[in-house]
GUGU-452454 format. One record per residue (C-alpha): x, y, z. Coordinates in steps of 0.1 Angstrom, whole numbers, plus 2048, in hexadecimal, padded with zeros to 3 digits. Each point is the difference from the previous one (the first is absolute). Layout:
<sites>
XYZ...
</sites>
This chain:
<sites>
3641E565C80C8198197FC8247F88108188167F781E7F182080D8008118117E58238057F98108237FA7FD7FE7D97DC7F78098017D77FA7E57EE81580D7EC8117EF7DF7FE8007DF7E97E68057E87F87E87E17E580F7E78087EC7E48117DE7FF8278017FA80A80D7E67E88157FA7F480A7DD8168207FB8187EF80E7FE7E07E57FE81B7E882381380680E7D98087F57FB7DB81681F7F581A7F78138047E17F08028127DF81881D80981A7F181E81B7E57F97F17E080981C7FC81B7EF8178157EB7ED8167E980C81A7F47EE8207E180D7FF7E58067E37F681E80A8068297FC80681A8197EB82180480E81081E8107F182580780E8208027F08227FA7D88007E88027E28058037DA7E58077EB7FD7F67DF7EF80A7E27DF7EF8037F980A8258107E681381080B81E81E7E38098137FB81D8278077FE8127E780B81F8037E58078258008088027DD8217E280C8098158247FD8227EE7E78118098097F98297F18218087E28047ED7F98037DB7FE8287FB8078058217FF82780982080480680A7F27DD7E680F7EB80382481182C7FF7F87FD7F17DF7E481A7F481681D80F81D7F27EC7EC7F77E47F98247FB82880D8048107E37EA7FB7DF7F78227FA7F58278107F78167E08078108048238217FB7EE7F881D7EB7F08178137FD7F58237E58068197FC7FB8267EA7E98048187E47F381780C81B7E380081C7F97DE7F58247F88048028118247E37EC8068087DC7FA82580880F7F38088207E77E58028107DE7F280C7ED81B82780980C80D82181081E7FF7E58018217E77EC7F57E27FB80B7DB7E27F77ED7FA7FD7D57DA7FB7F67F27EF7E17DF7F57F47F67DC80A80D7E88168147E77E68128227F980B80781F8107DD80980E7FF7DF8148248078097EF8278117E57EC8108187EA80C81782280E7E080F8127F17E58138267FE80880282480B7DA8048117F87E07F37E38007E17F07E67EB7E58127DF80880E7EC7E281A7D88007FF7F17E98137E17DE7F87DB8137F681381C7FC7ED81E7EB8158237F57EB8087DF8017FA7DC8208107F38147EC7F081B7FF8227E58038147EE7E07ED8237EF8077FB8078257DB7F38017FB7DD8087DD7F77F18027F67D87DC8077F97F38187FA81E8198078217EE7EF7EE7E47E680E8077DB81582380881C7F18058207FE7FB80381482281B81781481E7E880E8147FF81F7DE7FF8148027E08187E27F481C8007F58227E87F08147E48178147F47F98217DE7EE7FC7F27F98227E27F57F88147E67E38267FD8168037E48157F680982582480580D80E8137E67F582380F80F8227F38237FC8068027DC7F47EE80D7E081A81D7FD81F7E88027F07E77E87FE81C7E482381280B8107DB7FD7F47F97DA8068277F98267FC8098007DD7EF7F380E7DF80782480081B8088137FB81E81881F8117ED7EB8027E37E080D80D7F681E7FC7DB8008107E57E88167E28117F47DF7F48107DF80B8097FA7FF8297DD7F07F88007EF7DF7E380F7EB7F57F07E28147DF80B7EA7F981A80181B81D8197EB80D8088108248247ED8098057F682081181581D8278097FB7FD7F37DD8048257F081D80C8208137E17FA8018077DC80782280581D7F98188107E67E48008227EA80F81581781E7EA8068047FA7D77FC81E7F27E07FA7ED7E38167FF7E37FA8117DD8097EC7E280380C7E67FD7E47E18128157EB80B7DF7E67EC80E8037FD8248088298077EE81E8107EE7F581E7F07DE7ED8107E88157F581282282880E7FF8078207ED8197E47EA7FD7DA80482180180B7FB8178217F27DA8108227F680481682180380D7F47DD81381B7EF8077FA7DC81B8137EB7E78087E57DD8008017E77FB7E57E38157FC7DD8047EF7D97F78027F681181881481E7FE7EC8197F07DE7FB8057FB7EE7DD8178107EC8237EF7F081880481281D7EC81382480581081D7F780A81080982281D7F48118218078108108207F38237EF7F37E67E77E77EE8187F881B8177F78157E27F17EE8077D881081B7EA7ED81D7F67E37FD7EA8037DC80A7DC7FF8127E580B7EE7E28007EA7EA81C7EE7E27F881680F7F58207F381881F7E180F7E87FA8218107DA7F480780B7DD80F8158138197E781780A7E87E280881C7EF81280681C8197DC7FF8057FA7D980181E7FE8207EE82080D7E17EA8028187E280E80881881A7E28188097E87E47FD80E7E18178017EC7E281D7E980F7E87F681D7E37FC7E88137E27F08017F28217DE80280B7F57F67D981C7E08087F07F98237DA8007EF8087EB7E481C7EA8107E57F88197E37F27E68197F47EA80C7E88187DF7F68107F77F87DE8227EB7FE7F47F081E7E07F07EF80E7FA7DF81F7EF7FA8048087DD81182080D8247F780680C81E80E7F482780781E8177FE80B8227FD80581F8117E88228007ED8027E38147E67ED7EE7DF80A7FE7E17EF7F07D48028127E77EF7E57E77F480A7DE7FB7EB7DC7FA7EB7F98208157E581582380A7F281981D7F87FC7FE7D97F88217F07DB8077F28048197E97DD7F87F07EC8028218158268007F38077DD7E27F380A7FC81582080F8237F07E67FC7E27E27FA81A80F81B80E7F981C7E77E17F57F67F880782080F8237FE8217FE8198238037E98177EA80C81C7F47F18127D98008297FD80081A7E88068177EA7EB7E47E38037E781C7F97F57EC8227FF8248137E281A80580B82680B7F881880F8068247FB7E881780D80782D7FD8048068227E181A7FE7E87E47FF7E77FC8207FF7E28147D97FC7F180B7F67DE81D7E680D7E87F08137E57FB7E281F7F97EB8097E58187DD7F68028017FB7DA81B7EA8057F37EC81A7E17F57EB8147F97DF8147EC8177E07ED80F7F07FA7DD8217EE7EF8047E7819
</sites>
């Protein structure tokens, strides 16, 4: 174990640190409750209860210090109780908690607004709407661009993930666990083919991809009757799918000349994760709307909506909405989470923690060929396992690797439509220390299942 004898700012060693196996006794104790009190279809990946967290390290209630590699699924990109955060939300905390911005509005749902229209990608004027979680906020882009356009069809794309609404379900691709017995689902929602380097023939590269799904979108769709390409830049939950150059331009371009509005799904992939403010900076890929949330506010719900000003404009009064939407306290620790983006390097910090962990991810891709592929941008990295010797998923060696994993005290967490895929999501606030023990976790479960 490396200790570095550091502490983080709400006063979290910073260090692995196992003092009782996982999970731990208290821990197996409120595991037993909450299997007597929650709905059973509330899972949890792992058995065990949180104390406090800040930096790289959550601590949980038996002692155990564990390294961060999930941030609470790209929330917590700049720290858990990060100063900034803690300090606005307890000044806020102590003014109001809460009047209903379309009650009795307050400024810091207009800050936030001001915010996100100056930094999402495009120079265009932009208006902005805020909600509460991620599936909220696509489902309201939907809603803005079937007002504006007229028109009622909506494209998603393969391993596509938007939430667990019941549009949202519609416009996930992966049955289990997210879509299996809810149906019957939203209609008019149609899917195209991703670009899937690492599964696409060699020569189809980005622009091939793009005309392969823009051919079987006019064939079964009809660009007259589309309304919206939504798509997240990097899939998320499908697989951290990075498509291939010119794949997300070309698709834009197709929009442009038809009418149809371009969404950019980035509740996963945005504020400085991917090593870019917004995954889709890479490209100088400007969406009409774009789709906000996770790492936001520090930990707190909250999501948006931004985009061009005629969309946004496009829905009648007291057409956008919601009681909780912009929470007075999730605003405040948004303005002080993109301070932290901003004041703190945190952009370039995903790209040294994608350099550091690129690096051993492939040398450890170079000795074992059961990783297919290491991918991802910033802090949003991923390996495809498959069967040694072939492309074929391994979703068991995954399960296998992520349960090692936390019994060895480093959270990480396994994705993919295969469930073939082990991410990474680091808070951008952790030191390089812990991502190398964390990698040299990984390295020795690797060793001992071979």
């Amino acid at each position: 174990m490396t200790d570095l004898s550091v502490r983080a700012d709400n006063g979290v060693d910073q260090h692995r640190l196992l003092v009782t196996e996982l999970p731990g006794p208290r821990s197996r104790e409120l595991m037993a409750r909450k299997v007597a009190a929650v709905a059973a279809g509330v899972g949890t990946t792992m058995p065990v209860f949180a104390a406090r967290a800040g930096g790289g390290v959550v601590v949980d209630v038996d002692g155990n210090h564990l390294i961060d590699l999930g941030s609470g699924i790209a929330v917590t990109t700049v720290g858990s109780s990060a100063p900034r955060v803690v300090e606005a939300v307890q000044r806020q905390v102590a003014a109001f908690t809460h009047t209903c911005f379309m009650v009795t509005p307050y400024d810091g749902y207009v800050a936030v607004a001001e915010a996100l229209n100056r930094l999402t990608p495009g120079d265009h004027e932009k208006r902005t709407a805020l909600f509460n979680s991620g599936a909220e906020a696509v489902e309201n882009a939907v809603k803005i661009a079937r007002v504006a356009t007229g028109r009622d069809a909506v494209v998603v794309f393969d391993h596509a993930y938007h939430g667990r609404t019941n549009l949202t379900m519609a416009m996930t691709a992966k049955s289990m666990p997210y879509k299996h017995g809810f149906g019957p689902f939203a209609p008019e929602v149609y899917r195209a083919p991703v670009s899937y380097p690492f599964r696409d023939h060699k020569e189809l590269d980005g622009q091939l991809a793009a005309a392969r799904a823009i051919e079987i979108i006019e064939k079964q769709v009809g660009a007259a009757n589309l309304a919206a390409v939504v798509i997240e830049p990097i899939q998320g939950e499908g697989g951290f799918i990075e498509p291939a150059p010119g794949f997300l331009p070309a698709l834009v371009e197709w929009c442009r000349s038809n009418g149809v509005v371009f969404v950019a799904d980035e509740v996963q992939t945005g504020f400085a994760r991917t090593g870019d403010m917004f995954a889709c900076d890479h490209e100088g890929v400007v969406p009409d709307l774009i789709v906000t949330a996770k790492g936001i506010a520090g930990g707190l719900p909250l999501s948006a909506v931004t985009g061009r000003v005629e969309l946004m404009d496009a829905p009648h009064v007291g057409g956008l909405g919601g009681t909780y939407g912009g929470n007075p306290l999730a605003c405040a620790a948004a303005l002080a989470a993109i301070e932290t983006i901003e004041a703190d390097g945190l952009i370039e910090r995903a790209r040294q923690v994608e350099r550091l962990m690129k690096d051993r991810l492939q040398r450890l891709q170079a000795d074992d060929d059961r990783i297919g592929d290491v991918r991802g941008r910033g802090a949003m990295l991923a390996v495809e396992l498959v069967v040694s010797g072939t492309t074929n998923p391994d979703p068991d060696l995954t399960k296998t690797l992520a349960t090692k994993a936390h019994q060895a005290g480093v959270i990480v967490l396994t994705c993919g439509t295969h469930g073939n895929v082990l991410r990474f999501l680091p808070p951008l606030a952790i030191g390089d220390d812990l991502l190398h023990e964390a990698l040299d976790v990984l390295a020795e479960i690797l060793a001992s299942t071979r």
